[in-house]
N, C-alpha and C positions, 0 to 999 in steps of 0.2 A: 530546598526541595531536592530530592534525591531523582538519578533517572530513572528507575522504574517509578516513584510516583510521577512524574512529567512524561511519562509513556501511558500510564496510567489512567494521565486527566486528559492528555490527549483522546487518546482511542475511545474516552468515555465521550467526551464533547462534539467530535464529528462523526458522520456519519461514515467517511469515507476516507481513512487514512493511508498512506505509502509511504513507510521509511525506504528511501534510497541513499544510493551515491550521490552526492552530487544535487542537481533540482531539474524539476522537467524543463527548463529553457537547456543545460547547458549540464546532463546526466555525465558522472564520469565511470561508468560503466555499461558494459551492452545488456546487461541482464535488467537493469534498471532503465535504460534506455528504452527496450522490448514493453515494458510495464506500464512505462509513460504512453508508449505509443496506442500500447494497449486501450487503456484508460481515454485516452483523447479519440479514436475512434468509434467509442460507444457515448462519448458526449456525459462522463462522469466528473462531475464539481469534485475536488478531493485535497487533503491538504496533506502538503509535502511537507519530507522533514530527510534532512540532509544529516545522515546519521559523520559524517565526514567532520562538521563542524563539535562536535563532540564526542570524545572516545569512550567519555561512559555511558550513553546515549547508545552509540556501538555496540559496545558489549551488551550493554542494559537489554536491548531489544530481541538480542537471541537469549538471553537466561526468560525473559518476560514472553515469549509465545515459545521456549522448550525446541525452536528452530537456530540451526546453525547457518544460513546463507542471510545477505540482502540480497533485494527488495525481499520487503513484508508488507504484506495489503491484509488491512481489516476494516472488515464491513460493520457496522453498528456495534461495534463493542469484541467480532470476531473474528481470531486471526483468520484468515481463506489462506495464504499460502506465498509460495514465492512464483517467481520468473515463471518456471515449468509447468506451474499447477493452472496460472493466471493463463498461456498459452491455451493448455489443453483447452479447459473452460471456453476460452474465447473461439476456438475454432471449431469446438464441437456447439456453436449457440449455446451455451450452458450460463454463461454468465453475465449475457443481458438480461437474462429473464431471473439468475441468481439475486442478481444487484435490485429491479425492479421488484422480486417477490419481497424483499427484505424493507420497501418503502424506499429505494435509492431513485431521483428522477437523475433521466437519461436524455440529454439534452443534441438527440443526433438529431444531423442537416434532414 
């Protein structure tokens, strides 16, 4: 299987994917770090993928959403964006009610 199809079956099978650095216990960057933190204070289930562990996975994932940074968050099949864009989203309330309109449950305290 090639990495864009294994980016491919991924993003098609969960709901809620993050390629990062790294993994949310133990991120090895701040931008991916930021994402993780993101993500766990809206109480969103999501499956990580540690583009570090493979470098064609790496590259794969910026030719396959047309974006050059990680983190890359995709919601139901669609890229949203990196570090910057998840931020905005998140402090303007845009992206609980993003994640919830799309059918994503949000499991806050």
């Amino acid at each position: 299987m090639t990495a864009h199809d294994q980016i491919a079956k991924d993003v098609a099978e969960n709901d809620v994917v993050l390629y990062m650095k790294g993994t949310p216990v133990f991120p090895q960057c701040g931008f991916s770090a930021a994402a993780v933190q993101i993500l766990s204070n809206l109480g969103v289930k999501y499956k990580a993928v540690d583009v570090l562990q493979d470098p064609d996975v790496r590259q794969g994932i910026k030719e396959f959403s047309n974006w050059p940074t990680i983190p890359q968050l995709y919601v139901k099949g669609e890229f949203v964006g990196g570090c910057d864009i998840l931020r905005e989203m998140y402090e303007s309330d845009e992206l609980g009610p993003f994640l919830t309109g799309k059918g994503v449950a949000l499991e806050t305290a």
